[in-house]
LUMMAR-585055 format. One record per residue (C-alpha): x, y, z; residue in three letters. Coordinates in pm, whole numbers, plus 50000, padded with zeros to 5 digits. Example, Ala and Ser with C-alpha at 12.3 -4.5 7.8 and 13.67 -1.06 7.14 Angstrom:
<vexses>
512304955050780ALA513674989450714SER
</vexses>
This chain:
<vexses>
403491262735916UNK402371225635947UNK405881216935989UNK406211242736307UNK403271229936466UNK404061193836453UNK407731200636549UNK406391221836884UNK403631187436969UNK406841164736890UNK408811188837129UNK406571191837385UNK405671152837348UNK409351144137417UNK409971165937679UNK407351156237899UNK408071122837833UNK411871126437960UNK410841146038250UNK407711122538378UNK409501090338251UNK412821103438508UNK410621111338741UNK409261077938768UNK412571058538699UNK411771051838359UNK413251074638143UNK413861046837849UNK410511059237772UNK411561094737717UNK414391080937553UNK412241060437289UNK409651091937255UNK413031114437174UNK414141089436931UNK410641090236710UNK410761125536742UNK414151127236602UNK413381107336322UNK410241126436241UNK412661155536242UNK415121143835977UNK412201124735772UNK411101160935691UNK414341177735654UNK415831183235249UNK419071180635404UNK418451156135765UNK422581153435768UNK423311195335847UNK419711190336062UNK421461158736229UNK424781176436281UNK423191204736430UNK421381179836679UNK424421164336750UNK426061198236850UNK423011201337101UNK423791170337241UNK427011181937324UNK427061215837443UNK423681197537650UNK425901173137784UNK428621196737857UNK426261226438057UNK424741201238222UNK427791180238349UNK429231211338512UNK425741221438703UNK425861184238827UNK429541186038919UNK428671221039122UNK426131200039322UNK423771229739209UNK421471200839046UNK421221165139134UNK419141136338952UNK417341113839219UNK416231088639043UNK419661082738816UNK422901067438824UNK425361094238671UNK428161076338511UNK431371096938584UNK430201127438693UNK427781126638341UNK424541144438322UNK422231111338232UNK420911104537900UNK417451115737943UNK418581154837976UNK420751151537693UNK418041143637520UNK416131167837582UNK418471190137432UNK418521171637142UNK414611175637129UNK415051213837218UNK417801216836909UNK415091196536704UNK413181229136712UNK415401258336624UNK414791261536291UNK410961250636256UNK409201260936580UNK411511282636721UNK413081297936405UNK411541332736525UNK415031336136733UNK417391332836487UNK419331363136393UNK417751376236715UNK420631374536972UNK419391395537219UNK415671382137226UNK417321348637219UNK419681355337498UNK416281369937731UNK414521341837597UNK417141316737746UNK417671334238086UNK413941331338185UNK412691299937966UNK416071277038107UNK415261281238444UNK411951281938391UNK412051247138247UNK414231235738499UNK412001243238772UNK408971226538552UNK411321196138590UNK411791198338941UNK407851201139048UNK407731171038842UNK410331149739046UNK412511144038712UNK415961170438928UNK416331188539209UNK417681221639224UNK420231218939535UNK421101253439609UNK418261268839427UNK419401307639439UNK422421294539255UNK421381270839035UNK419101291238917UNK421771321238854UNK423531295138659UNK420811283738466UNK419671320438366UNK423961333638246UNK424201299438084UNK420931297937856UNK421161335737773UNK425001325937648UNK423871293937486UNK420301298837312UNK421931328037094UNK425061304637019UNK422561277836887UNK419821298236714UNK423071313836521UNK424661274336437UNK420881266636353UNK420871290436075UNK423991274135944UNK422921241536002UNK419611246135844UNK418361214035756UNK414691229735628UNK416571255535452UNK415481248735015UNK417891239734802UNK418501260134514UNK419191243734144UNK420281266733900UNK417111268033651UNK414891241333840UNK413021269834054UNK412641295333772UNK411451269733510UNK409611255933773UNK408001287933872UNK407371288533493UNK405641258933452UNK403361264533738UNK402641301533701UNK402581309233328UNK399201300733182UNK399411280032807UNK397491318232678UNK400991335132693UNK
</vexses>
């Protein structure tokens, strides 16, 4: 439970620091706040390499979903130079950040397609338009934008919660005998 709640702070911590620090035409310091965050992350992961792959994959698919709303001209960035036709750095990662959460804060999803995929369609745009009021995008041609956002986040959120699970960085590691004799050990009183 600890590990939830300071995963959803970190989250929430590097998100608004992407959005504000875009929206002011700094977003190294979203960048930098992203980067602790990560490491946090993996510091508490038994396996941080599946957690890290599974971060990496976000970083991707971010990349990817975001590049083709930018090429659209659904979404713009003001305050950013996009290098060939690229969504900038700071979104990226923020999905990153967002992926650094699907199996602590927001491992309630997972094997939940459906609630995943309703989750997506209104919390994507939702976010979107968060980042907007803040000055960090803007949504061009709104209506359609955010009809994009909403089919794209209720494809991808399920698609991620389900390579979360196998990714599962958090996930224990079981050694044959070291968790029974363990168990032992700790539970079995010296009286028999």
């Amino acid at each position: 439970m600890k590990k939830s709640i300071v995963n959803y702070v970190a989250f929430q911590a590097g998100w608004f620091a992407c959005v504000i620090g875009a929206a002011n035409g700094l977003p190294i310091i979203g960048l930098a706040v992203v980067l602790l965050a990560v490491l946090l992350h993996l510091s508490g992961a038994t396996r941080p390499m599946r957690e890290l792959q599974l971060l990496a994959i976000c970083a991707v698919i971010g990349l990817t979903f975001d590049s083709i709303l930018l090429a659209t001209g659904w979404i713009s960035y003001p305050n950013h130079i996009v290098v060939m036709g690229l969504a900038p750095a700071w979104i990226v990662a923020m999905w990153v950040i967002f992926g650094s959460t699907l199996n602590l804060s927001m491992s309630w999803l997972r094997g939940r397609s459906w609630l995943a995929a309703i989750f997506g369609a209104i919390g994507g745009p939702l976010s979107y338009l968060a980042g907007q009021k803040l000055g960090a995008i803007s949504l061009l041609n709104q209506s359609a934008a955010l009809v994009s956002l909403a089919i794209g986040w209720a494809i991808i959120l399920p698609l991620i919660t389900a390579l979360a699970r196998h990714f599962d960085g958090f996930k224990e590691v079981a050694v044959p005998g070291y968790i029974q004799n363990n168990w032992r050990k700790n539970h079995v009183s010296d009286h028999g």
